[in-house]
N, CA, C and O of each residue as an XYZ file, in Angstrom:
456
protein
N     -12.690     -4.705     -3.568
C     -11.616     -3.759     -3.779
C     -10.495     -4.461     -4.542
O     -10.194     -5.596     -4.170
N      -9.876     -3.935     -5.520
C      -9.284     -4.794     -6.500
C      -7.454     -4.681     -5.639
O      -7.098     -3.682     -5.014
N      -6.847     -5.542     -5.775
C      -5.406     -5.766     -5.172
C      -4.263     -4.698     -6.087
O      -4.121     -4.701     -7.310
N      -3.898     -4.258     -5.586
C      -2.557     -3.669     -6.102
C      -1.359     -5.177     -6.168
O      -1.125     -6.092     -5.378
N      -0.918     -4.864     -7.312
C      -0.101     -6.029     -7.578
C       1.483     -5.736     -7.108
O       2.030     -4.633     -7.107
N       2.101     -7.072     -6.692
C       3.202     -6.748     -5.681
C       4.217     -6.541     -6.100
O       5.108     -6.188     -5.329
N       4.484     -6.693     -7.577
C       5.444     -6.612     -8.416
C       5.806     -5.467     -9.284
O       6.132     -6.004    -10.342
N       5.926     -4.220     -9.416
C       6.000     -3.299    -10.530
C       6.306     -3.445    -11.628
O       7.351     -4.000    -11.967
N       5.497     -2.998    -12.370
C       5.628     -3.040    -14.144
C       7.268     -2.145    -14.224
O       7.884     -1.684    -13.264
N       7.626     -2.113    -15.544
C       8.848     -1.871    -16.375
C       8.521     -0.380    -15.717
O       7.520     -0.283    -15.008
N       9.000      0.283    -15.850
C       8.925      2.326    -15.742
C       9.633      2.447    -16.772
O      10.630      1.814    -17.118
N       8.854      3.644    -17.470
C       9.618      4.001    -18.581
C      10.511      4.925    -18.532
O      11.599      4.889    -19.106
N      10.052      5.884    -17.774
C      10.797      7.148    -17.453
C      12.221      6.617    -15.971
O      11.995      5.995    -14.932
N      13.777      7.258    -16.557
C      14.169      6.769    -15.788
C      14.604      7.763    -14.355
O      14.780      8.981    -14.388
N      14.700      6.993    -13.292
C      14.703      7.427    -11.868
C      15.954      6.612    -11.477
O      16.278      5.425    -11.506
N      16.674      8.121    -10.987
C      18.125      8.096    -10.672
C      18.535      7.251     -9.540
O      17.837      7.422     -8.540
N      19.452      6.408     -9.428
C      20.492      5.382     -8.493
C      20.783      6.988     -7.309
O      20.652      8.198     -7.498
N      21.205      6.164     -6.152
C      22.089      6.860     -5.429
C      23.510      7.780     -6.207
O      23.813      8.972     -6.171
N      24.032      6.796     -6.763
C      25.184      7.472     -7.123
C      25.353      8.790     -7.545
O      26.082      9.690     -7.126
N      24.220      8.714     -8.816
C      23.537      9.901     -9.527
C      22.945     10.834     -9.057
O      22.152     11.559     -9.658
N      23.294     10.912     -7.862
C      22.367     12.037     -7.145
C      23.191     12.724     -6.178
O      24.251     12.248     -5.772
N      22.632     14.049     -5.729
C      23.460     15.113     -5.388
C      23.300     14.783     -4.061
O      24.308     14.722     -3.357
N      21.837     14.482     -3.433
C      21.257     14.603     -2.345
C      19.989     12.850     -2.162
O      18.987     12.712     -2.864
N      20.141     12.499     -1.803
C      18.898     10.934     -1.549
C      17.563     11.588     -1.245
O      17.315     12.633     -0.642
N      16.958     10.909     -1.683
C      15.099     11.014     -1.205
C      15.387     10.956      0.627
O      16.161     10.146      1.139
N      14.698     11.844      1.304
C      14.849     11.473      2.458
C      13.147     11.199      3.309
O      12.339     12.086      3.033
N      12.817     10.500      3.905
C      11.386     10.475      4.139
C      10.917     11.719      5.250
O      11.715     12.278      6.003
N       9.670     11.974      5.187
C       9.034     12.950      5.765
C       8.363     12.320      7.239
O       8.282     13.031      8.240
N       8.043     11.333      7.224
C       7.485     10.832      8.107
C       7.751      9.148      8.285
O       8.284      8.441      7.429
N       7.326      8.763      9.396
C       7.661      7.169      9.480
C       6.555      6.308      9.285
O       5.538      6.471      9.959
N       6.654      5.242      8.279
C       4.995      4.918      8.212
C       4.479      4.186      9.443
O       5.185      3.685     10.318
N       3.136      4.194      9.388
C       2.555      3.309     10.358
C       2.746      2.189      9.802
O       2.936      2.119      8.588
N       2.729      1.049     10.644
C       2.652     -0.479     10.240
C       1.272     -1.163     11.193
O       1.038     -0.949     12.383
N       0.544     -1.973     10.299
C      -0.468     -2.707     10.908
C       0.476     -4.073     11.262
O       1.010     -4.437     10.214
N       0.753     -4.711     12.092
C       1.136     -6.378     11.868
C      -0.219     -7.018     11.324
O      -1.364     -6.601     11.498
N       0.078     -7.796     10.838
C      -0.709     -9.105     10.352
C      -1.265     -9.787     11.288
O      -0.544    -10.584     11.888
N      -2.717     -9.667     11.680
C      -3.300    -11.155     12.822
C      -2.401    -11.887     13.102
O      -1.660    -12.041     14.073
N      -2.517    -12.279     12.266
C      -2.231    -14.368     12.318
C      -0.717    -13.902     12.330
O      -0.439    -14.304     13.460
N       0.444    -13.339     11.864
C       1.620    -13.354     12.734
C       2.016    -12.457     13.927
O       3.076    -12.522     14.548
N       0.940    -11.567     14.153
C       1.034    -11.226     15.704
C       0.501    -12.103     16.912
O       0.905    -12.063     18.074
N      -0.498    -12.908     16.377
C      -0.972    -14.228     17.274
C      -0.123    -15.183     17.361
O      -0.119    -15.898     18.364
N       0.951    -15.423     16.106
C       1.903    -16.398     16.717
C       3.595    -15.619     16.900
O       4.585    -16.278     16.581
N       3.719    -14.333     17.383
C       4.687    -13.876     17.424
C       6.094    -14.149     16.498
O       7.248    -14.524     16.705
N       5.399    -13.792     15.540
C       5.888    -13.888     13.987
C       6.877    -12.573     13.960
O       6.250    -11.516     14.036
N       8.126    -12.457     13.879
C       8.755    -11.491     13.228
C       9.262    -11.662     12.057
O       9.695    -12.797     11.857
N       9.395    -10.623     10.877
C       9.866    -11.119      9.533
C      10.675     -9.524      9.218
O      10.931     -8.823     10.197
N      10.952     -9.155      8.156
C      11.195     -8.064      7.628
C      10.920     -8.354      5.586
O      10.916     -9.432      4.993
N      10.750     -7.102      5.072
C      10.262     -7.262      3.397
C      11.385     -6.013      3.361
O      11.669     -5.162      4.204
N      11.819     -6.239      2.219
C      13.085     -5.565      1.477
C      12.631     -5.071     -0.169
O      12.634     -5.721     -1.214
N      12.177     -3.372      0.165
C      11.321     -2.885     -1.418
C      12.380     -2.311     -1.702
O      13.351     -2.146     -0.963
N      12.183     -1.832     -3.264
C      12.741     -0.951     -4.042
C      11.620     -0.430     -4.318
O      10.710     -1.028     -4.891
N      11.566      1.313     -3.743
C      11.072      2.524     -4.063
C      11.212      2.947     -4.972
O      12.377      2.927     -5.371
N       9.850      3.783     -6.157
C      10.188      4.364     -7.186
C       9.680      5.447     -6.538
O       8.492      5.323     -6.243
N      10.501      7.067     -6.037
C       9.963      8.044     -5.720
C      10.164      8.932     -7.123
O      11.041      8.938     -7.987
N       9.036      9.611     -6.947
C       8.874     10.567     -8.053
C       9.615     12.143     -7.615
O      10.183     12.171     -6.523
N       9.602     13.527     -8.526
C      10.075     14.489     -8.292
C       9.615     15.608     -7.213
O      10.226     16.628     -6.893
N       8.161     15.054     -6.664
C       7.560     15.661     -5.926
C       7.709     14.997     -4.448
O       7.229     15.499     -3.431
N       8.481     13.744     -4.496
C       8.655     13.128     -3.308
C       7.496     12.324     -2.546
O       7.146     12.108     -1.386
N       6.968     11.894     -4.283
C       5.540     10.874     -3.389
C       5.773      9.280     -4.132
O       6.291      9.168     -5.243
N       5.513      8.637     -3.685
C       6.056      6.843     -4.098
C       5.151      6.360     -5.855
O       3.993      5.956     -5.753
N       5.733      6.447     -7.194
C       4.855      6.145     -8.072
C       4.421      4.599     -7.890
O       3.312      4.177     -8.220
N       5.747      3.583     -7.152
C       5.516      2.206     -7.443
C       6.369      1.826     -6.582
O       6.939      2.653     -5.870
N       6.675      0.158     -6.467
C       7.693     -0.270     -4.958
C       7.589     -2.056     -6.206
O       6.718     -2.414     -7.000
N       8.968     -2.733     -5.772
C       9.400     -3.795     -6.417
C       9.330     -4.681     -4.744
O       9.392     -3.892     -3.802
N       9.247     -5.742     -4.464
C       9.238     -6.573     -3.438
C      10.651     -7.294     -4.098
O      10.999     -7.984     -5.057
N      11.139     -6.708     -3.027
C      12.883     -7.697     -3.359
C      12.945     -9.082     -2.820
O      13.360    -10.041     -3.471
N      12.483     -9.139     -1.524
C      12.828    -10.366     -0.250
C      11.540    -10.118      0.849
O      10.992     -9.041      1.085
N      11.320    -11.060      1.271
C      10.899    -11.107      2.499
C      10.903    -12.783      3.305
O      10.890    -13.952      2.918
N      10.924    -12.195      4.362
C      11.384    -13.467      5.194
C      10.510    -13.127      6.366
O      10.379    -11.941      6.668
N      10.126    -13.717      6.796
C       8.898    -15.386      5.707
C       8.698    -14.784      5.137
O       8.612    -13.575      5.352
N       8.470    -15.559      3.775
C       7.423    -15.292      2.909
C       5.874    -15.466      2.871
O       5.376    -16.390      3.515
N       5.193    -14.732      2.242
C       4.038    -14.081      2.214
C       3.362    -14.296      3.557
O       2.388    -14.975      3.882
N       4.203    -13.487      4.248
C       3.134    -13.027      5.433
C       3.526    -11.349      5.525
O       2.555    -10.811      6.058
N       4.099    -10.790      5.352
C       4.455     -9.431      5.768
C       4.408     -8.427      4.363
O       4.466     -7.199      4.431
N       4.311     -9.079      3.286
C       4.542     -8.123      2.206
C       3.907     -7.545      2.237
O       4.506     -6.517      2.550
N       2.279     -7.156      2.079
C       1.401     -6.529      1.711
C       1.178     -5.759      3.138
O       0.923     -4.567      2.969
N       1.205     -6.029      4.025
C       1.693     -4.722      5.018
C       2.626     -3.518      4.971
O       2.594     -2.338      5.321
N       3.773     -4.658      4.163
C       4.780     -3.348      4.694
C       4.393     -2.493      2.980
O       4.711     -1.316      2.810
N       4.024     -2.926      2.396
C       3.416     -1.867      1.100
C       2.358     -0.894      1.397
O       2.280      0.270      1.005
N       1.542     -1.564      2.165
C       0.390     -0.786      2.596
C       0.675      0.570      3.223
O       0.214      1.700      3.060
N       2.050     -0.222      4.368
C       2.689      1.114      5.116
C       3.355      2.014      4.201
O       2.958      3.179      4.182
N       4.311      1.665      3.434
C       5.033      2.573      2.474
C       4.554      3.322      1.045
O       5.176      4.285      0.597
N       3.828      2.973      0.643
C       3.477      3.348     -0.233
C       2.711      4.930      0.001
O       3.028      5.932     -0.640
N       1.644      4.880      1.063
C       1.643      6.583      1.190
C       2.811      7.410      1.358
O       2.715      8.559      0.925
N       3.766      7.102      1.833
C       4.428      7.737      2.401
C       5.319      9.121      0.979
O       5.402      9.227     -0.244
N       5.830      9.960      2.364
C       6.056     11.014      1.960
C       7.588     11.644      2.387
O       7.971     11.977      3.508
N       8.260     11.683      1.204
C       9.578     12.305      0.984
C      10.343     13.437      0.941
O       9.562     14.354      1.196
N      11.385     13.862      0.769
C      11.868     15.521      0.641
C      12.659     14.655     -0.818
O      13.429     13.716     -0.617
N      12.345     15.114     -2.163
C      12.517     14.330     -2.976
C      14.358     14.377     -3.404
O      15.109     15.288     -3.057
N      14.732     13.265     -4.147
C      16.439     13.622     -4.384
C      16.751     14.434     -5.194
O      16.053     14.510     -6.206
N      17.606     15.097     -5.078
C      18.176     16.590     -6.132
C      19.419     16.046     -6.733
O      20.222     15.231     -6.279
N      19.388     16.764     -7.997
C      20.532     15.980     -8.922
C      20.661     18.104     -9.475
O      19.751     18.903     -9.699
N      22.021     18.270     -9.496
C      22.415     19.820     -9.892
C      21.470     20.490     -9.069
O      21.414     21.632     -9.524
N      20.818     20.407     -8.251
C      19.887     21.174     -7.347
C      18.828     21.246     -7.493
O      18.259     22.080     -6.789
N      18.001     20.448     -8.448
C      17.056     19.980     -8.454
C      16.393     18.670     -8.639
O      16.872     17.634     -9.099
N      14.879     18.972     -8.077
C      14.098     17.496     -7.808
C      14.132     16.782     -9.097
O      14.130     17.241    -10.239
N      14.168     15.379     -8.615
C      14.401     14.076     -9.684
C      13.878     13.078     -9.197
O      13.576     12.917     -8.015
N      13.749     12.402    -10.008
C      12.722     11.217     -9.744
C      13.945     10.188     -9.550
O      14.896     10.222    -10.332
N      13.886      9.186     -8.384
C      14.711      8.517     -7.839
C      14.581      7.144     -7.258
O      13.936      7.229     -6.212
N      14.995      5.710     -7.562
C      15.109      4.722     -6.712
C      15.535      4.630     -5.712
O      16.348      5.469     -5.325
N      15.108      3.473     -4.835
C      15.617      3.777     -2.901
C      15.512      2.509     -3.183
O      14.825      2.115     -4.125
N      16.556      1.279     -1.962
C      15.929      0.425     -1.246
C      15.926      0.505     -0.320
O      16.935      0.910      0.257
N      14.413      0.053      0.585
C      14.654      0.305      2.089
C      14.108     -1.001      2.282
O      13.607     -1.657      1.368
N      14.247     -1.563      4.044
C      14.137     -2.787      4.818
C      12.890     -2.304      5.500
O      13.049     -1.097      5.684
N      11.487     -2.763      6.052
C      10.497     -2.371      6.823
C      11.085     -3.679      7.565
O      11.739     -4.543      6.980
N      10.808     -3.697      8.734
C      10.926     -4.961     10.021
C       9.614     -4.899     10.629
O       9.183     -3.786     10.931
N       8.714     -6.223     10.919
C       8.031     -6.470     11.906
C       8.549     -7.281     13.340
O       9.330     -8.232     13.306
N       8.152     -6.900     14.190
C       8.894     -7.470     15.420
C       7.558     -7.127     16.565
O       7.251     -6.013     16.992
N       6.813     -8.628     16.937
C       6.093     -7.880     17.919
C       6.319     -7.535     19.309
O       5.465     -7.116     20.091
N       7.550     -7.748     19.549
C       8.019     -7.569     20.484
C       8.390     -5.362     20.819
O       8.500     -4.689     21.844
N       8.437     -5.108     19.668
C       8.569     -3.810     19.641
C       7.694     -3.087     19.563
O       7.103     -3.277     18.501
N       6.948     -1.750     20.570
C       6.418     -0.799     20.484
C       5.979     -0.281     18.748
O       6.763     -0.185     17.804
N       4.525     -0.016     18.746
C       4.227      0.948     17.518
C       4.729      2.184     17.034
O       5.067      3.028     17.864
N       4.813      2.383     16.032
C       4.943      3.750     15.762
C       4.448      5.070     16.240
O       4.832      6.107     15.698
């Protein structure tokens, strides 16, 4: 199965800042998160910090990996989790627009699943 790469290409088409917007992408649901084996076996907590590219229909075209702490143990989880996910998309004059987000995913195994 070939890897989705963790970095997003350039977008050509542009997708509106907070500022620019009437209303924010708001999510539809909360994703599931798998933890990682090997940092749930050593009670590993971290968090990864994306930038969302949501589209006008309120579904994710792409995601930028800003931070994560640790590094490379949590990224490709918390993409896995976010990337299906599903939005009420942002409105600019009252209608849907294609929009950037950043959001924080946290692993903590100390905390209950979704």
């Amino acid at each position: 199965m070939p890897t989705r790469p963790l970095v997003a290409p350039d977008l050509p088409q542009h997708y509106f800042v907070a500022s620019e917007l009437d209303k924010k992408a708001e999510p539809i649901e909360i994703p599931l998160l798998v933890y990682p084996d090997v940092a749930l076996l050593q009670r590993i907590k971290g968090k990864v910090i994306l930038r969302i590219y949501i589209n006008h229909a309120g579904m994710i075209d792409d995601a930028d990996i800003l931070a994560a702490e640790p590094p490379n143990i949590f990224e490709r989880a918390a993409l896995d989790a976010v990337l299906p996910m599903r939005f009420r998309p942002a409105l600019r004059s009252g209608r849907p627009v294609k929009s950037v987000k950043v959001i924080e995913v946290r692993f903590d195994p100390r905390e209950e699943p979704n």
